[in-house]
C-alpha positions in Angstrom: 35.6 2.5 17.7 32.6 4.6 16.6 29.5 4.7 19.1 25.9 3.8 18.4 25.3 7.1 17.7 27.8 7.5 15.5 27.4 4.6 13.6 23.4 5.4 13.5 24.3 8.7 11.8 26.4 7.4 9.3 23.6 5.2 8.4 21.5 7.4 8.1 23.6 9.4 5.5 25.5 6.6 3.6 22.6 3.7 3.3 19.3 5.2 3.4 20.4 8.7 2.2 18.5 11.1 4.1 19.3 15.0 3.7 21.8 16.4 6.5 18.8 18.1 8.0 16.8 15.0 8.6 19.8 13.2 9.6 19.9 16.3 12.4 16.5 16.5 13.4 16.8 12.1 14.0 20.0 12.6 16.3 19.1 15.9 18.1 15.6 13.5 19.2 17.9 10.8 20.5 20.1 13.7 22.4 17.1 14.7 24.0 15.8 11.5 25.4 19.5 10.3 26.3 19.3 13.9 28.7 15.8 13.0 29.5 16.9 9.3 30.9 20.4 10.8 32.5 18.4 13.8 34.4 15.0 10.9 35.6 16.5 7.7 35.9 20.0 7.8 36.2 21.0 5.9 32.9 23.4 7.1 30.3 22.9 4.0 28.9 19.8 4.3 26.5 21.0 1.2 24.5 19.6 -1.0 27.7 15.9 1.7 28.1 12.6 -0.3 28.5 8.9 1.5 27.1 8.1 2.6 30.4 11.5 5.0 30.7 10.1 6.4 26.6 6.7 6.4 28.0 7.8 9.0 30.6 9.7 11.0 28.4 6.2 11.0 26.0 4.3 12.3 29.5 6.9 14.8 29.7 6.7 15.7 26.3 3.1 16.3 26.3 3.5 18.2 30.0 5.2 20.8 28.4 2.5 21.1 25.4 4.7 19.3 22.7 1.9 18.6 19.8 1.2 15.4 19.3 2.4 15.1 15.9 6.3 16.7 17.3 5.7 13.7 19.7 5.6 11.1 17.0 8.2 12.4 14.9 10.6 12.2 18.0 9.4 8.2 18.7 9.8 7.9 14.6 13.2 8.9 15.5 13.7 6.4 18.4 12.1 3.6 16.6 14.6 4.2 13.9 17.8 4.0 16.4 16.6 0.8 17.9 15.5 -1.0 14.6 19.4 -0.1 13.5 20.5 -1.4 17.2 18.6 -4.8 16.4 20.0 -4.6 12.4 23.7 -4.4 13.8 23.0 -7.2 16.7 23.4 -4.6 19.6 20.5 -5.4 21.3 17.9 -8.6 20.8 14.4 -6.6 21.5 13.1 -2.9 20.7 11.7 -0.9 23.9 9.7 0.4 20.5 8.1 -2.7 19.6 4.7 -2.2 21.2 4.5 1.7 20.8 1.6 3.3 19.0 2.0 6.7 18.1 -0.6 9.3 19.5 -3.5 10.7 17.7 -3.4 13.2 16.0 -5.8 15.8 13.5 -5.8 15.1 9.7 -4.9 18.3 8.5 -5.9 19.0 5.2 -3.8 21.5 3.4 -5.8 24.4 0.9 -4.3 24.6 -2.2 -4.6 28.0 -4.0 -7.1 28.2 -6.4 -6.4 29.4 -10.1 -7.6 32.9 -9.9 -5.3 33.4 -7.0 -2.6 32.2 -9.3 -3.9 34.3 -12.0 -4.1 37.1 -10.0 -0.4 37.2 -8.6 1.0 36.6 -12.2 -1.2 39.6 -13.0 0.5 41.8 -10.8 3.9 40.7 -11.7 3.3 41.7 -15.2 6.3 42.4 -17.0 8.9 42.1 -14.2 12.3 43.9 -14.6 15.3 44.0 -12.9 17.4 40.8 -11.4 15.6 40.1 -7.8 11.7 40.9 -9.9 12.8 38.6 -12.7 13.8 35.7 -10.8 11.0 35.7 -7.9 8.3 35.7 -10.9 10.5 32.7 -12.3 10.6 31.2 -9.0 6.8 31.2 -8.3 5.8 30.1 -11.5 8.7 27.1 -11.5 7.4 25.9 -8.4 3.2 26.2 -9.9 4.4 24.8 -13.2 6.7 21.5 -12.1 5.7 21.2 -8.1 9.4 21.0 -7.0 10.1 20.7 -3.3 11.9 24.3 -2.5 15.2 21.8 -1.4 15.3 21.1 -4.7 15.0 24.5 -6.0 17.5 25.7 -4.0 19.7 23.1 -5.3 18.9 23.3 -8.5 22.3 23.3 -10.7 23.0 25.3 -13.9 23.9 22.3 -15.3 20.8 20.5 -15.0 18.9 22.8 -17.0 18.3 22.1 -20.5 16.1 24.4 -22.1 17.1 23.0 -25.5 15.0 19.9 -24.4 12.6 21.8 -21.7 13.4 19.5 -19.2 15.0 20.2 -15.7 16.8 17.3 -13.4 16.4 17.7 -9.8 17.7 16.3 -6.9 15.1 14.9 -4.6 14.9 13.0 -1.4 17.2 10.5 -1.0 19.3 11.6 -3.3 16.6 10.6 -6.3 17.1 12.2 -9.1 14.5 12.9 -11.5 13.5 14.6 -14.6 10.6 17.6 -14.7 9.6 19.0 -18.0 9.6 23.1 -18.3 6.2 24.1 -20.0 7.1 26.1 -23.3 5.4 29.1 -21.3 8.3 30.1 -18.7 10.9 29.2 -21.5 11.3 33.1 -21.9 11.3 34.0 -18.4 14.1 31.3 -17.7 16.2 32.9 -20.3 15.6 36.4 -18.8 16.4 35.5 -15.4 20.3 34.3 -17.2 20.6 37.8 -19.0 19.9 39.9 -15.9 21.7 37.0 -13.8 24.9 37.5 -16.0 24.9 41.3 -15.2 26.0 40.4 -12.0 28.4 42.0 -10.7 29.8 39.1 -8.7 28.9 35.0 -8.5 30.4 33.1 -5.4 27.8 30.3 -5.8 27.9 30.0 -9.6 26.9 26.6 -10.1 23.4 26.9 -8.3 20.8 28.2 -10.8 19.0 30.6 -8.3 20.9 32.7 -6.4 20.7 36.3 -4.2 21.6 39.6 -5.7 25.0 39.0 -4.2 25.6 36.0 -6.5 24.8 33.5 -3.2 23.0 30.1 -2.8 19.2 30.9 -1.6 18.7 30.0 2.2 15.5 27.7 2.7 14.1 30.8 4.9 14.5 33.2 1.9 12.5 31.4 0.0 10.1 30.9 2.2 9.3 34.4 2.6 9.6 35.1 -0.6 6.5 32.4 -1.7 4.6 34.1 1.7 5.1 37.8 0.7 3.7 37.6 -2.7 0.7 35.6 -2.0 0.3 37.5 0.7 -1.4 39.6 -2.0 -4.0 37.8 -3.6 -4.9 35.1 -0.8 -6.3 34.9 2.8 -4.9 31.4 3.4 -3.3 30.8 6.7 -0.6 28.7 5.2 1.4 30.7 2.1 4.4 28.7 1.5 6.6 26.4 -1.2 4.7 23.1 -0.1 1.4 24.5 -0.1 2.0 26.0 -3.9 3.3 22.4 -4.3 -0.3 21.2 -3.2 -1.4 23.8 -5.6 0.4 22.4 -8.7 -0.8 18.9 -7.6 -4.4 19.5 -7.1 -4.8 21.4 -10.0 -3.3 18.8 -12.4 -6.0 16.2 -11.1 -9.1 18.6 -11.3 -8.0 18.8 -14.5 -8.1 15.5 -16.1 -4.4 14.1 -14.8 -4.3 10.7 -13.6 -3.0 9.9 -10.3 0.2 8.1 -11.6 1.5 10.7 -13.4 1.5 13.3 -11.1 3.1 10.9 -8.8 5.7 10.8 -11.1 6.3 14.4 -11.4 6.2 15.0 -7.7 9.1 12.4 -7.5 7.2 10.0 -4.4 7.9 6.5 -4.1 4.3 5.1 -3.9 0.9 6.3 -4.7 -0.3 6.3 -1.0 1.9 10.1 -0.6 0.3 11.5 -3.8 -2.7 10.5 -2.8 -3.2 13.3 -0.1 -4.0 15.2 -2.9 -6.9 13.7 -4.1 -9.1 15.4 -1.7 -10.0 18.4 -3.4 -10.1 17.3 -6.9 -12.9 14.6 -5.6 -14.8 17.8 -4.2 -14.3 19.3 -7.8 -15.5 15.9 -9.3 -18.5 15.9 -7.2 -19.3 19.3 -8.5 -19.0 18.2 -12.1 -20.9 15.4 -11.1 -23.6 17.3 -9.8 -23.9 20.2 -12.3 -23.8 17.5 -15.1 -25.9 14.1 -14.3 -29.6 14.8 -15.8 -30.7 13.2 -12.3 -29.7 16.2 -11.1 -31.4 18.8 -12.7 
């Protein structure tokens, strides 16, 4: 007979479809409070925990300078394990039921602005050579369609269709969806196969983008890749896949793209996610507003 825990993970994978490293991050925060209540109170039991035991652990938590927003994705996880407990009738009421996450800072990400963009594609000029011809193709896929890098890495050969300039990718929750390919990076797509079929050897030939060595790209890789380059043209703090995700976002709505479409193209379930990015293009509205309305002048 599978335990709660068990069962929870499966759950998690088979019915609401998360992505193995959620699906870790969830249990590992229920592994943690279940050695937080054995090592304080005793209990191996958390089935049978009241709020005051997860209030403790949230003390502790913030004792040993957790942020607050680590904190709440840890209860997010809790909340979720005893909302399945109630679903499958193991227990009646959730310790959870009166918990209200901790405040925390609105952080507003900086996109890159369009000179920065034009200024790394500058540099790139005419890239040769495998690893050059695929990071320029990487960058720009990511500026062009806003792709999370999961699904970049994931990307399959077979869901390429440059015939029709479209792309499927694989998104959260196993949503797929289709991403056109601007006309643009048509001829940098069909580079990146020419000098990827001079490979000397493919282990991971299904996936589009791959390493020199013909392997899957690691999250991390691609990661440093995005930081390295626009390490060179911008001062930003943050220099990573989301952030040229904002980027692609953003830019779309300052210039004349309405809200629903790039919700569409960024693959989110409701308006309320895309409309994070709405931020900036209001400050570019109010510009236009500003420099245009004869009041003004």
């Amino acid at each position: 007979m599978k335990s709660n825990k068990e069962a929870f993970r499966d759950y998690l994978q088979l019915e609401k479809k998360y992505s193995p490293h959620t699906v870790n991050a969830y249990l590992n925060d229920i592994l943690f409070f279940e050695t937080f209540n054995k090592e304080h109170f005793e209990q191996e039991n958390i089935e049978q925990v009241n709020y005051s035991q997860i209030r403790s652990w949230i003390v502790s938590l913030v004792d040993d300078n957790i942020s607050n927003v680590s904190v709440n994705r840890k209860m997010s996880s809790l909340k979720a394990f005893y909302k399945f407990l109630l679903k499958t009738k193991q227990i009646e009421v959730s310790p959870m039921l009166k918990h209200k996450a901790l405040k925390t800072p609105k952080i507003v990400q900086i996109p890159f602005s369009e000179k920065e963009l034009a200024d790394l594609m500058q540099q790139f000029g005419n890239p040769s050579g495998f690893e050059e011809v695929r990071n320029k193709l990487i960058v720009d896929l990511f500026y062009t369609t806003g792709m999370r890098r999961a699904e970049l890495i994931s990307l399959m050969k077979y869901n390429v269709d440059l015939s029709s300039n479209v792309i499927k990718v694989l998104g959260k929750r196993n949503k797929e969806r289709i991403i056109p390919v601007l006309p643009i990076i048509i001829d940098q797509f069909n580079l990146y196969l020419q000098e990827r079929a001079l490979l000397e050897e493919i282990v991971d030939d299904d996936y589009f983008f791959i390493s020199a060595k013909g392997l899957k790209l690691s999250e991390s890789f691609v990661y440093r890749l995005i930081n390295s380059y626009f390490s060179k043209v911008s001062e930003k703090v943050k220099k990573s896949p989301h952030v040229l995700r904002h980027t692609f976002a953003t830019h779309l709505l300052n210039n004349g793209a309405d809200l629903n479409s790039v919700k569409e193209l960024l693959g989110h379930s409701s308006l309320a996610s895309t409309q994070v990015y709405t931020h900036n293009s209001l400050a570019e509205l109010k510009k236009v507003y500003g420099d245009a309305h004869p009041r003004n002048k």
